[in-house]
C-alpha positions as CSV (number, residue, x, y, z in Angstrom):
1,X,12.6,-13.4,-24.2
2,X,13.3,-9.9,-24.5
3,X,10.2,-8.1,-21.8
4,X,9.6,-4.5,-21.4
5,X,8.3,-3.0,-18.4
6,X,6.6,0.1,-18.3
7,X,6.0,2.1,-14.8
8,X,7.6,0.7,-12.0
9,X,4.5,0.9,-9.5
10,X,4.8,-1.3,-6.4
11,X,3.0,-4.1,-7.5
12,X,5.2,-3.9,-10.8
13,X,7.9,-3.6,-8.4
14,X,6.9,-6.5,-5.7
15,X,5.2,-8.6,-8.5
16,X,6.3,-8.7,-12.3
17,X,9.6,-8.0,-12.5
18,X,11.0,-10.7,-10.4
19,X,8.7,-13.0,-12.3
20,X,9.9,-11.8,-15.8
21,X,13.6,-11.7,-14.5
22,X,13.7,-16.0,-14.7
23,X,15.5,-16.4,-17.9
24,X,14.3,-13.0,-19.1
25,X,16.4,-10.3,-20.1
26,X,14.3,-7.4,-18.5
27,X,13.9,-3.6,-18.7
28,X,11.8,-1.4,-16.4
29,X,10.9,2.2,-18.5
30,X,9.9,4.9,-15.7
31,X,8.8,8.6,-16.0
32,X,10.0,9.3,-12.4
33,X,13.0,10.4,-12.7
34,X,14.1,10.2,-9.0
35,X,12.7,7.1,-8.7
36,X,15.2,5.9,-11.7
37,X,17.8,7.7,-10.1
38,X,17.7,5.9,-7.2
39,X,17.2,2.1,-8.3
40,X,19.7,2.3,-10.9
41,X,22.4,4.4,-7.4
42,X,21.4,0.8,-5.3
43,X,21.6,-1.0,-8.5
44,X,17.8,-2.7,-8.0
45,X,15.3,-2.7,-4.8
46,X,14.4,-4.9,-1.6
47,X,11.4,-6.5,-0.8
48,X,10.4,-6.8,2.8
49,X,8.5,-10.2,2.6
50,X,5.9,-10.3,5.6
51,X,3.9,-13.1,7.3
52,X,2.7,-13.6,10.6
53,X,5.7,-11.4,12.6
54,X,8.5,-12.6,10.5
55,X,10.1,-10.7,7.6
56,X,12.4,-11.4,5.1
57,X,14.3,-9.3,2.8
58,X,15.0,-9.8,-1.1
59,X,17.3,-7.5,-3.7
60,X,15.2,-7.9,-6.7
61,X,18.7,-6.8,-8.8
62,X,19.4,-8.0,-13.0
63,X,17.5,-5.3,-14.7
64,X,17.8,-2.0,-16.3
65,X,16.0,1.0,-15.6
66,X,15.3,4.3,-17.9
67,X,13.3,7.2,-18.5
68,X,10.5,7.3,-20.8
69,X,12.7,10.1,-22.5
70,X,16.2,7.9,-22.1
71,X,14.6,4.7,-23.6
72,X,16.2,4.0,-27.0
73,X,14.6,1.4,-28.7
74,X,15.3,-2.0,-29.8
75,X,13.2,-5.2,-30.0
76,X,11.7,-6.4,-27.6
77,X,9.1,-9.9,-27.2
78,X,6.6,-8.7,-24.6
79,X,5.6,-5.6,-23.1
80,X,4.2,-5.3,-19.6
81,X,2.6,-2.8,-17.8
82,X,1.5,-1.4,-14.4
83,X,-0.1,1.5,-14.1
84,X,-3.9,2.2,-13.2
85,X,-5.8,1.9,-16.0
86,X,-7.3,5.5,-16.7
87,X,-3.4,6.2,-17.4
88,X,-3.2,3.4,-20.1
89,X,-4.0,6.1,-22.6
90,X,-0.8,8.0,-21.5
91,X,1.5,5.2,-22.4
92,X,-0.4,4.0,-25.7
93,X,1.5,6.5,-27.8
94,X,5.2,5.2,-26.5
95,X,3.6,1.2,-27.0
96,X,2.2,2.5,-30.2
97,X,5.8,3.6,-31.4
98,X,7.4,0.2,-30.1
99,X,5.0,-1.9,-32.2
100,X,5.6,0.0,-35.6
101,X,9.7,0.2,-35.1
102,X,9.9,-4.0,-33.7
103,X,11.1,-6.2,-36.4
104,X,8.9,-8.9,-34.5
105,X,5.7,-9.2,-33.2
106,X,5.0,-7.6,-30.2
107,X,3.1,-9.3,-27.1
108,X,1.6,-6.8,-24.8
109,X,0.2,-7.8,-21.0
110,X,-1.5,-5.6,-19.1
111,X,-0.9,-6.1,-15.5
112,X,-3.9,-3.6,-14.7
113,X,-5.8,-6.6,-12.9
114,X,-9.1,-5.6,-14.8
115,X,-10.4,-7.1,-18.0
116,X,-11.5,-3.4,-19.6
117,X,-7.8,-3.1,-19.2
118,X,-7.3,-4.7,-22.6
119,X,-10.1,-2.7,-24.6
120,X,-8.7,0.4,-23.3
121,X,-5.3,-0.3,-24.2
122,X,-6.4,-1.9,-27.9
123,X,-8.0,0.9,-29.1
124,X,-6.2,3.2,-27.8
125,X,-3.1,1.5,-29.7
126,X,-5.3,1.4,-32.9
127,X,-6.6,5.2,-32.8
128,X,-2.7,6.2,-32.5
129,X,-2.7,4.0,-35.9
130,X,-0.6,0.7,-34.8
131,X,-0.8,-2.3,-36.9
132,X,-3.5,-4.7,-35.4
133,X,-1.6,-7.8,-37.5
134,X,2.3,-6.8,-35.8
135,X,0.8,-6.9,-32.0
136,X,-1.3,-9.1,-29.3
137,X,-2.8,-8.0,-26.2
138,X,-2.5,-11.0,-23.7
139,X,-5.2,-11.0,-20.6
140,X,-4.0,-11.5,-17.1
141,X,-4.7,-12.3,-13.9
142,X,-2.0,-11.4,-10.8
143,X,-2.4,-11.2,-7.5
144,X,-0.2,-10.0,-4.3
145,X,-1.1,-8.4,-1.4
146,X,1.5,-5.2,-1.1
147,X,0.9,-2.5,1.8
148,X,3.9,-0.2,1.7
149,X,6.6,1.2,-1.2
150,X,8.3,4.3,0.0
151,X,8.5,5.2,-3.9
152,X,11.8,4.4,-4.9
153,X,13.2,1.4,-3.5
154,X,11.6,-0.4,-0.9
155,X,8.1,-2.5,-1.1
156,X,6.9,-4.2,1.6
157,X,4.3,-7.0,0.5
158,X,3.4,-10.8,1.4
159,X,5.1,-13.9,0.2
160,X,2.2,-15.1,-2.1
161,X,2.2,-14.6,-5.4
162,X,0.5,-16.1,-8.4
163,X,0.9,-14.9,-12.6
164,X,-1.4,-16.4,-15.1
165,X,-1.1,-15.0,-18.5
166,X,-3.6,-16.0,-20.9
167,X,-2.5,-19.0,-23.0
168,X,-1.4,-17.9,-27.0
169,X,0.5,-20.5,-29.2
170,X,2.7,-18.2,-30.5
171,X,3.5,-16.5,-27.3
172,X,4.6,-20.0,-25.9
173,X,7.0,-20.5,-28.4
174,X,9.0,-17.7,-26.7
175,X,7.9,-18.1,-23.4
176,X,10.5,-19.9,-20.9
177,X,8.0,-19.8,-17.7
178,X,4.9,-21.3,-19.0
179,X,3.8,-22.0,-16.0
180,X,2.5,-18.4,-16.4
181,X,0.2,-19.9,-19.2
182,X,-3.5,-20.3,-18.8
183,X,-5.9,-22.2,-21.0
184,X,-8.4,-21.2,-18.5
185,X,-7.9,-17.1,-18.3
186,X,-11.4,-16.4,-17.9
187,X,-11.6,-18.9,-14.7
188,X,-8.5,-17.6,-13.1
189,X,-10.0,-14.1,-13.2
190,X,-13.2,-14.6,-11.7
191,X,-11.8,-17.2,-8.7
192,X,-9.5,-14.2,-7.9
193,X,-11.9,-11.4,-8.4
194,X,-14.7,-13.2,-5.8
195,X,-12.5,-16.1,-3.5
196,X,-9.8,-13.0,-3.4
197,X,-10.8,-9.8,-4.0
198,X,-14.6,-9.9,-3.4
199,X,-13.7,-11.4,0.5
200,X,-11.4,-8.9,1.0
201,X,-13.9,-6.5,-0.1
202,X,-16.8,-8.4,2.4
203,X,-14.2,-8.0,5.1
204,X,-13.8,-4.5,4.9
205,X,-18.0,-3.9,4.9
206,X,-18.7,-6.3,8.1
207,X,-15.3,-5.6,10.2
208,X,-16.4,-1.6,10.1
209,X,-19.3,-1.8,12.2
210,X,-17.7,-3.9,14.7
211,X,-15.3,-1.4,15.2
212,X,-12.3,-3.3,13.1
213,X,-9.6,-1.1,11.9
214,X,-7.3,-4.0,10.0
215,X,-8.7,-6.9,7.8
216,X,-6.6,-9.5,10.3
217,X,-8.6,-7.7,13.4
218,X,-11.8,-8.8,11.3
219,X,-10.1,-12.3,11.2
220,X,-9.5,-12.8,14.7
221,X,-13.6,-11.9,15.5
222,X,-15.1,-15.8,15.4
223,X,-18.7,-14.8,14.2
224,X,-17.6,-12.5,11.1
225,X,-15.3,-14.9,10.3
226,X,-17.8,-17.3,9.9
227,X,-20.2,-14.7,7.9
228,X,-16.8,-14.1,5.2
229,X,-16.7,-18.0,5.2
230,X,-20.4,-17.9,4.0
231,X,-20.3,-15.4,2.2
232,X,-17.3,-17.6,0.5
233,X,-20.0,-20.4,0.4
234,X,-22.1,-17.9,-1.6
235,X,-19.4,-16.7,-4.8
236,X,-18.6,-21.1,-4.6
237,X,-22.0,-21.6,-6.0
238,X,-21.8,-18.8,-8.3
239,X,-18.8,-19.6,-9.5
240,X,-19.7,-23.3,-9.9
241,X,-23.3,-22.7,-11.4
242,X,-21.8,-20.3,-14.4
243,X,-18.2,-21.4,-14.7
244,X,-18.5,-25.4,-13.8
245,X,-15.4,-24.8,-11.4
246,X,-14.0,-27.4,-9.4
247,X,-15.7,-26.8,-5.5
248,X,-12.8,-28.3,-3.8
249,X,-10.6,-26.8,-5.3
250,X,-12.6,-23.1,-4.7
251,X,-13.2,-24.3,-1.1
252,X,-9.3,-24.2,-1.0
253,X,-8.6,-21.2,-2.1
254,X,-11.1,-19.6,0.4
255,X,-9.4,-21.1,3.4
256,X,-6.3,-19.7,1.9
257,X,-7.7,-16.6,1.3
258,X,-9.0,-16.0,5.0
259,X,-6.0,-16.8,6.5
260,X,-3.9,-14.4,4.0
261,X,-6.1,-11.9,5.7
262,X,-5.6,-12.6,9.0
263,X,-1.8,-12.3,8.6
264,X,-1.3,-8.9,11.3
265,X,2.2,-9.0,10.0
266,X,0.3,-6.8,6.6
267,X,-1.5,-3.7,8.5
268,X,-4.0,-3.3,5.9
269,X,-6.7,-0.9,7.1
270,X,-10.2,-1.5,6.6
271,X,-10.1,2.2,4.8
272,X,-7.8,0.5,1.9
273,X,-9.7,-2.5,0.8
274,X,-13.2,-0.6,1.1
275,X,-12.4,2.2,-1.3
276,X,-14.2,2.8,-4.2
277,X,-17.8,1.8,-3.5
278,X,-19.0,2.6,-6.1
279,X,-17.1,-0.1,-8.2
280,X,-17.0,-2.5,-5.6
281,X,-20.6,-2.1,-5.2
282,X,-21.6,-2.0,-9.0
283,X,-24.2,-4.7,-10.5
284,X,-21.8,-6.7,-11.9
285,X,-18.9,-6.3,-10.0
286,X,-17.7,-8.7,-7.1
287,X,-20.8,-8.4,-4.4
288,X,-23.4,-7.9,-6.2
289,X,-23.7,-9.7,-9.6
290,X,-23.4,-13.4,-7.6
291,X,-25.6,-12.3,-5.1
292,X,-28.4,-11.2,-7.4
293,X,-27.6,-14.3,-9.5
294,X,-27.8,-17.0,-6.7
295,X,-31.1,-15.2,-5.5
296,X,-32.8,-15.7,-9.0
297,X,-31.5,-19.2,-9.0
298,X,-31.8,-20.4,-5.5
299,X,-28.7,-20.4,-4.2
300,X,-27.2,-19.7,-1.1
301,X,-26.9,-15.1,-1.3
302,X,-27.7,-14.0,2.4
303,X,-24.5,-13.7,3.3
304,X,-23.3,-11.5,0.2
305,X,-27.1,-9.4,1.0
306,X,-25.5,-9.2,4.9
307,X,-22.8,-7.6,3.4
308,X,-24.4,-5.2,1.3
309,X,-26.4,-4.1,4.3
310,X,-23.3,-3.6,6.4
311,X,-21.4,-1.6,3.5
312,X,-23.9,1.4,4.2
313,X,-22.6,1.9,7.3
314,X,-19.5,2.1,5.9
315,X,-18.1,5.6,6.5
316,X,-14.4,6.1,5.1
317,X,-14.1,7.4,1.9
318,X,-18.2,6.5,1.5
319,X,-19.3,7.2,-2.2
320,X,-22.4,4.2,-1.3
321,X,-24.9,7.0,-0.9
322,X,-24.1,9.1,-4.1
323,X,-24.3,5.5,-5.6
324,X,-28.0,4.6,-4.5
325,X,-29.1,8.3,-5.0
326,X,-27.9,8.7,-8.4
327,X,-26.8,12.0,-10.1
């Protein structure tokens, strides 16, 4: 399978291409110039793999690299992407040209890590007037923890790392890993967003005032680690109320999940994770929407309300008042 990979950001970097490189022939497309310059002088880039005080290095090497401007086009099977997602619109027009020159259909996976990822993308790609019958958009779900790239050719991150790439007949056919493959895309997504993302998030809120400054310093505190594990207890009987997931298997993944962030080896500072309050706060986003949900249904939520009631306090890069107060 021919993949294309556009913007080589650090979790591009740390994440997708190695995964794409196993029986992939694979080229990263870049409009930082320096940056190209200098993977393509060490012919690839490390990864410093971290866990618990031990590191270990990786070349990540058996790919091309180009400018947006240098890229001459030939076919390609899927096309990848990782940029944030307000930029999508800045790479539609070179995706939109891809799709009408390919002799083949084209397979396009946002690696965005957000589900609006894919609307944003689709119509930009339609305005710009690409065929809707030559191309697919393929949701995903990705997931690594990655704390440092220097910006051209070192990215320190963890060990773990999991793909899922929503499952598509046709796509298979050309797909050597399908492992990758997921029948249950919509699943995958919403474990990760709450078991993963949404404790990481409840970490950040309680660990500030107790005067944390890493998520593995909120880890090593005995009473809010119990409060994230209940507050794991609480998005388990969300997720298992509107999604019939398997509890065992959620219970599982929030014992991982706590001891990911209790690795000290990843300095992640509390200031990090709790950005952007105002998403991470929204209705429907990762505290909020199971804890109004298990309220109305009787399920266990004061845990998730705890944390809500801690995230006011929070006080690095606060946007929480502007959100309550309104314009």
């Amino acid at each position: 399978m021919k993949c294309l990979h556009l913007g080589a950001g650090r979790i591009g970097l740390g994440l997708i291409v190695p995964t794409l490189l196993l029986d992939n022939e694979v080229t990263v497309v870049d409009r930082n110039q320096k940056k190209v310059d200098a993977i393509r002088s060490r012919n690839g880039y490390s990864i410093h793999l971290a866990w618990y005080g031990t590191r270990t290095e990786e070349q990540v090497t058996g790919f091309s690299i180009q400018t947006y401007d240098e890229f001459v086009h030939e076919d390609v099977d899927l096309i990848t992407t990782s940029v944030i997602v307000r930029n999508l619109p800045d790479v539609s027009p070179f995706i939109t040209n891809i799709v009408k020159q390919n002799s083949r259909h084209v397979f396009i996976a946002p690696m965005e890590n957000s589900f609006e990822a894919v609307d944003i993308l689709r119509d930009q790609l339609l305005k710009l007037g690409a065929d809707p019958n030559r191309f697919t958009i393929l949701r995903t779900v990705l997931d690594r923890i990655v704390t440092e790239f220097d910006g051209l050719t070192r990215v320190v991150a963890e060990p773990y790392a999991r793909l899922r790439i929503q499952h598509d007949d046709r796509f298979r056919e050309i797909c050597s890993n399908t492992k990758m493959l997921s029948n249950t895309i919509l699943q995958e997504a919403e474990k990760k967003l709450f078991l993963v993302n949404g404790l990481h998030a409840c970490a950040a809120y309680l660990g500030y005032p107790a005067g944390c400054r890493y998520i593995s310093d909120v880890i090593e505190q005995k009473d809010l680690y119990e409060q994230l594990w209940m507050a794991g207890m609480c998005y388990i009987d969300y997720l298992e109320a509107t999604l019939g997931c398997d509890r065992a298997e959620m219970e599982a993944i929030v014992g991982r999940s706590l001891e990911r962030f209790g690795n000290y080896s990843i300095r992640d500072p509390l200031e990090r994770v709790g950005r952007n309050m105002l998403l991470k706060l929204a209705p429907h986003e990762r505290i909020c929407r199971p804890l109004e949900y298990n309220r109305s249904h009787q399920l266990n939520y004061k845990a998730l309300e705890h944390v809500v009631n801690a995230a006011k306090k929070f006080r690095i890069g606060n946007d929480y008042e502007d959100y309550i107060s309104g314009p």
